[in-house]
C-alpha positions as CSV (number, residue, x, y, z in Angstrom):
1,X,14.8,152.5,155.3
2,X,16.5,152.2,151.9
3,X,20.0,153.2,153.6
4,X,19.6,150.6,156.0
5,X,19.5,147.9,153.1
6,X,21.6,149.7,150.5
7,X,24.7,150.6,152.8
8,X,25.5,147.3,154.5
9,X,25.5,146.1,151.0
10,X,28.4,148.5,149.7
11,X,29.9,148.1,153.0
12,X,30.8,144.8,151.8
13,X,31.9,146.4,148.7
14,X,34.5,148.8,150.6
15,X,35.2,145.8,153.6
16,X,36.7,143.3,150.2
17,X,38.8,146.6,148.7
18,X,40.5,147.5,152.8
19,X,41.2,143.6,152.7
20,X,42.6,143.4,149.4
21,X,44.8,146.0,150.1
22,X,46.3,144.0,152.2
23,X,48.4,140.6,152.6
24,X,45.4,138.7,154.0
25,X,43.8,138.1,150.2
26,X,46.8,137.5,147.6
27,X,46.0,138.6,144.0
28,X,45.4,134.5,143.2
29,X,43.0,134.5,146.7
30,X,40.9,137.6,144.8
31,X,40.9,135.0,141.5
32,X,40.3,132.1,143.2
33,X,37.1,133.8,145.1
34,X,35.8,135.7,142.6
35,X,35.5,132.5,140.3
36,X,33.5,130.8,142.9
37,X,31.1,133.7,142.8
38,X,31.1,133.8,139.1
39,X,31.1,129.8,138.6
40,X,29.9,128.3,141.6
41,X,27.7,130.1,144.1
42,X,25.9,132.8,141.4
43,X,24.9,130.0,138.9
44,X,23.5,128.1,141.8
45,X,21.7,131.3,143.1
46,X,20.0,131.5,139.5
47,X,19.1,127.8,139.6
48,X,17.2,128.2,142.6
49,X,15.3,131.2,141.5
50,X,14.3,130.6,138.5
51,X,13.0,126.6,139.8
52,X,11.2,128.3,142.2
53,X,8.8,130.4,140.4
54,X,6.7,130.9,137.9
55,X,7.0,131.3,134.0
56,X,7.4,134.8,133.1
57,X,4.1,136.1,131.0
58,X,4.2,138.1,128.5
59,X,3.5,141.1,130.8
60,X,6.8,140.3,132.5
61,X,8.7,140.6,129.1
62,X,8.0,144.2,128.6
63,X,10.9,144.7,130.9
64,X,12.8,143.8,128.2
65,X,11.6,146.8,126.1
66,X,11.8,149.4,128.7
67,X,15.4,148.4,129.6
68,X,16.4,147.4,126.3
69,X,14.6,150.7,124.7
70,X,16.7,152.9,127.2
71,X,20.3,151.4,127.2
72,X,20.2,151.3,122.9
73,X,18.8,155.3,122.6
74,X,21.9,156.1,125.2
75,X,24.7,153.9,123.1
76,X,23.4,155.5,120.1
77,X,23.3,158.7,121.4
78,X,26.8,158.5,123.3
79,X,28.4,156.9,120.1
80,X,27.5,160.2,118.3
81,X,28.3,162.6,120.7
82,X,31.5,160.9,121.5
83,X,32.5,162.1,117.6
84,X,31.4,165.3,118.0
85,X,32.9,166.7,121.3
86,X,36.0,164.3,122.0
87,X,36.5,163.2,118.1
88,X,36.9,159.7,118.8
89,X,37.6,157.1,115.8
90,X,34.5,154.7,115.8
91,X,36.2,151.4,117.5
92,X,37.3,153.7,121.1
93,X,33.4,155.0,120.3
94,X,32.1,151.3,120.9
95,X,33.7,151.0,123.6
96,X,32.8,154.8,125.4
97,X,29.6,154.1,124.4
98,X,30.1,150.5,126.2
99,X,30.8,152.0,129.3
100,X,27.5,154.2,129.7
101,X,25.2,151.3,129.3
102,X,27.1,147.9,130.3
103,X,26.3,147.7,134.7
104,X,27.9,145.2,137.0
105,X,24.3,143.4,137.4
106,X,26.3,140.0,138.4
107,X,28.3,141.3,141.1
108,X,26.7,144.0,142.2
109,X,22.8,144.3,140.8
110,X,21.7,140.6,142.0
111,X,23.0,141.0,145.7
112,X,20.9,144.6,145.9
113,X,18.3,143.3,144.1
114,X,18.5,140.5,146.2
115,X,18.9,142.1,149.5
116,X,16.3,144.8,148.6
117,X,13.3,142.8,147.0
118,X,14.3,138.8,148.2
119,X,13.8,136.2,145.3
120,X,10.9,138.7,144.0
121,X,13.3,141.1,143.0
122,X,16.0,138.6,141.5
123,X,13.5,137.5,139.0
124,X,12.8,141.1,136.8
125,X,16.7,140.8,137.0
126,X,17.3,137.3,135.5
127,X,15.1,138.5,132.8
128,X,17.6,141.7,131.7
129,X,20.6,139.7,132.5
130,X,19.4,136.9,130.2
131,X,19.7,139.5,127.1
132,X,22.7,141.5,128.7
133,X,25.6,139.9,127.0
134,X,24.2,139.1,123.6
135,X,23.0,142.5,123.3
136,X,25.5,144.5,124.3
137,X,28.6,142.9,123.6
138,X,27.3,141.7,120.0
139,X,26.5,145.5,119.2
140,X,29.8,146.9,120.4
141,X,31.8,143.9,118.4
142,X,30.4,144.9,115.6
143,X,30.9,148.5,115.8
144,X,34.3,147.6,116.6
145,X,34.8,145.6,113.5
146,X,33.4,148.3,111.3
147,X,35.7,151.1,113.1
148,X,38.8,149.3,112.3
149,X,37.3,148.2,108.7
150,X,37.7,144.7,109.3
151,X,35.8,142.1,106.3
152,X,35.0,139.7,109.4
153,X,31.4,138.5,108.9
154,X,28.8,140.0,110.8
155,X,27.7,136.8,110.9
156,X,30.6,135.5,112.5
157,X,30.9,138.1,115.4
158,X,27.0,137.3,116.3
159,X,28.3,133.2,116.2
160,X,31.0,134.3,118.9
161,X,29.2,136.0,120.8
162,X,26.9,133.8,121.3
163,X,29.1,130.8,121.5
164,X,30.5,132.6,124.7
165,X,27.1,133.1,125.9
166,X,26.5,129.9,125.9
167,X,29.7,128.5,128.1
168,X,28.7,131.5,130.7
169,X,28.1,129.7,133.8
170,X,25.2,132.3,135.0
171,X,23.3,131.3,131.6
172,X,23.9,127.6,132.2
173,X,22.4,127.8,135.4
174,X,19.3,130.0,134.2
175,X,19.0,127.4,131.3
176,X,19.0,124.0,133.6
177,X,16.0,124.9,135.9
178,X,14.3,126.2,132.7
179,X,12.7,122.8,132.7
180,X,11.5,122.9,135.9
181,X,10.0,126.4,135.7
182,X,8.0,125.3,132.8
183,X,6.5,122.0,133.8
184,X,6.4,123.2,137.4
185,X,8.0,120.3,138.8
186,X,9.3,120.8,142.8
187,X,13.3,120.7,143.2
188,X,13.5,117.1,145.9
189,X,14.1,119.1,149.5
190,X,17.7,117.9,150.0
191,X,18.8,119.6,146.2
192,X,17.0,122.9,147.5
193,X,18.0,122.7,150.8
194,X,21.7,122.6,149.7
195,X,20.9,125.3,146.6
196,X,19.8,127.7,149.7
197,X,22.9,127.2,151.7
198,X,25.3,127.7,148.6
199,X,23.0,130.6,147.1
200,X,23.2,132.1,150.7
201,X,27.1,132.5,150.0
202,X,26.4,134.2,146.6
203,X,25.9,138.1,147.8
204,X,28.3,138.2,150.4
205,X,31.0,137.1,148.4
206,X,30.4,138.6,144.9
207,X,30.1,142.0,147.3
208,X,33.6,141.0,149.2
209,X,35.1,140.0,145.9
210,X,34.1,143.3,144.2
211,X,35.4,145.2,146.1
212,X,38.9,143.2,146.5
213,X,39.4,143.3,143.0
214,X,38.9,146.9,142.3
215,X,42.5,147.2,144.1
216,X,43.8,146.2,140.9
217,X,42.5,149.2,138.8
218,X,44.0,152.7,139.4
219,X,42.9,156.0,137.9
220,X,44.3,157.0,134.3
221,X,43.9,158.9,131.0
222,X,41.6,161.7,129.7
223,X,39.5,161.9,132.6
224,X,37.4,164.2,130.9
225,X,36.2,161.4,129.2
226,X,36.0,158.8,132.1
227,X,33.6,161.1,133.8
228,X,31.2,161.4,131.1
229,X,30.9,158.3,131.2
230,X,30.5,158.0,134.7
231,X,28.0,160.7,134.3
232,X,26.0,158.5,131.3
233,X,25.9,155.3,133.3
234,X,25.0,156.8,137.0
235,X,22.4,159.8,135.9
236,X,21.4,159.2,132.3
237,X,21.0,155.3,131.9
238,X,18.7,154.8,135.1
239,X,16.4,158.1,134.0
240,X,16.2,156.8,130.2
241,X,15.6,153.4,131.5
242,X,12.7,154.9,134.3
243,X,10.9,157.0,131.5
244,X,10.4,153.9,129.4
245,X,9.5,152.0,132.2
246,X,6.9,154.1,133.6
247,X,5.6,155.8,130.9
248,X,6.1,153.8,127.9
249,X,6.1,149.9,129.4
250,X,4.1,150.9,132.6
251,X,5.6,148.2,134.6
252,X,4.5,147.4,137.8
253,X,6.3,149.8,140.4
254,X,9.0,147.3,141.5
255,X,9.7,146.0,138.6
256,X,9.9,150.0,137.3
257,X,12.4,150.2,140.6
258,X,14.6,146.8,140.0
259,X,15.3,148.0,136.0
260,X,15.3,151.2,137.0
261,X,17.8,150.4,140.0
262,X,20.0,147.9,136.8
263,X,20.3,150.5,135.1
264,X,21.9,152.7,138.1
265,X,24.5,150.3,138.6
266,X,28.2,151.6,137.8
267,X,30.2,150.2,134.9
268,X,31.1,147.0,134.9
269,X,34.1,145.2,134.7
270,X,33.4,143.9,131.1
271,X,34.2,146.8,129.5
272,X,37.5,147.1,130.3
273,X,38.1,143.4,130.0
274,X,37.1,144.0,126.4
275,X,38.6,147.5,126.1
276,X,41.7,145.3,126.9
277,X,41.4,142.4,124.6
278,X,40.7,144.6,122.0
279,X,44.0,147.2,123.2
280,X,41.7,150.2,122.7
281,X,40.1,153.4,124.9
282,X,41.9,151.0,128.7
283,X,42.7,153.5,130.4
284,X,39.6,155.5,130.3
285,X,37.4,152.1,130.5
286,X,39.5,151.5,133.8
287,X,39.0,155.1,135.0
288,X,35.4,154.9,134.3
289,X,34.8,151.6,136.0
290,X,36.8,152.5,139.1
291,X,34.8,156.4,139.7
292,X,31.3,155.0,138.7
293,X,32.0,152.0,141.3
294,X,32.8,154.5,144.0
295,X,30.2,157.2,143.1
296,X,27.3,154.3,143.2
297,X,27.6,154.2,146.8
298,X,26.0,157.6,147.0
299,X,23.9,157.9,143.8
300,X,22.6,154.4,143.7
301,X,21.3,154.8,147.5
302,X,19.4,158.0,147.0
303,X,18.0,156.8,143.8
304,X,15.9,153.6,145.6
305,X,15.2,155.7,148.9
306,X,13.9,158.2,146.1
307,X,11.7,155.5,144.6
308,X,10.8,154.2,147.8
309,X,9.4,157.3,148.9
């Protein structure tokens, strides 16, 4: 039953990448869609899901520790053994170490959650995604920083980073129904009515857009190192992540299965955005992103008809 859900889904994925092989979708048509995912349709998909339910207890926010507990133990623990098998220098560490933990949950994880689990499923997601950014790319700026020996503030990275966080259109979106979540007040029926129809557009085309712009990234570098990362993110992070969940947080079982599922998701396009502003470890960040993305057809579809079973 899983499949049925699970491979449509990435059959989006694969329909965007055979179109934007081609001359139908010019590199600025991949831009222009996947900024109306990112800015447009996505933000107003958050919106509507957080206006329409309740404010999370305190219950709900042990997701946090289960997939928060999970993705910092595997950083650590890539970070380390990085050094001791490929003898990286600390800065192309942050950024291996990146790549085990950092999932496409935009793109990818809220159109499977989505599809899976409806608006149900979205909100255990919003929750991770709200700490996603600030966590992860905070910690690997700073490792960074202290790799290269730089005197920049601590202080000042955390400002940064969360100065970006704050222009990020998905956290603007989560942050404007806020208010209504927490007095309860009803969206008027034309505002939700048009919030459905754009949110309706938000899977389809983050999934189309994916998959377009993976064209753009080809195979390189130490691939040794690529697929231990790919093996990290698709293997290690989702069973680290399900341990705490189940044993340590004891979540309820789909919230155990839409962390659990987070965590599964292949490597996301962050990291070699970042791998490429800082001009460190892009190759390998590219390889890893591109192999994890294609691998998650497979390993991401037996994991939830695993957990379903």
């Amino acid at each position: 039953m899983t499949f049925n859900i699970v491979l449509p889904v990435f059959g989006l994925v694969f329909c965007g990448y055979l179109v934007g092989r081609t001359k139908i979708l010019t590199p600025e048509g991949i831009h222009g869609l996947t900024n109306f995912v990112f800015y447009v349709a996505i933000p107003v998909l958050m919106f509507r899901t957080v206006a329409r339910n309740e404010l999370p207890g305190l219950n709900d926010l042990a997701i946090i520790g289960a997939y928060y507990c999970g993705s910092l133990l595997l950083y650590f623990a890539a970070v380390v053994g990085g050094q001791l098998v490929f003898r990286l220098p600390l800065d192309q560490l942050a950024i291996f170490g990146m790549g085990s933990i950092y999932g496409n949950t935009v793109m990818l994880g809220l159109p499977l959650a989505y599809a899976l689990y409806g608006e149900a499923g979205v909100l255990p997601m919003l929750i991770i995604i709200s700490f996603h950014n600030p966590a992860f790319i905070t910690l690997v700026a700073l490792v960074i920083e202290i790799g290269r020996g730089h005197n920049k503030s601590k202080l000042a990275i955390i400002y940064a980073s969360l100065k970006t966080l704050a222009a990020n259109p998905v956290v603007i979106g989560i942050c404007l129904a806020l208010p209504l979540m927490i007095f309860e007040w009803e969206l008027p029926k034309p505002v939700d009515r048009f919030a459905e129809l754009l949110s309706a557009a938000a899977a389809p085309c983050a999934l189309f857009a994916l998959g377009a712009s993976l064209v753009e990234y080809k195979i390189a570098g130490k691939l040794n190192q690529s697929l231990t990362i790919v093996v990290l993110k698709l293997v290690v992070h989702p069973l680290l992540v399900w341990l705490f969940a189940t044993y340590v947080f004891e979540l309820t079982p789909m919230w155990v299965a839409v962390a659990t599922m987070t965590a599964a998701l292949p490597t996301g396009a962050n990291v070699f955005i970042y791998a490429s502003g800082y001009g460190i470890y892009v190759a390998r960040a590219t390889s890893a992103t591109l192999i994890s993305t294609g691998l998650s057809v497979v390993t991401v579809a037996v994991l939830l008809n695993w957990m379903a079973g």
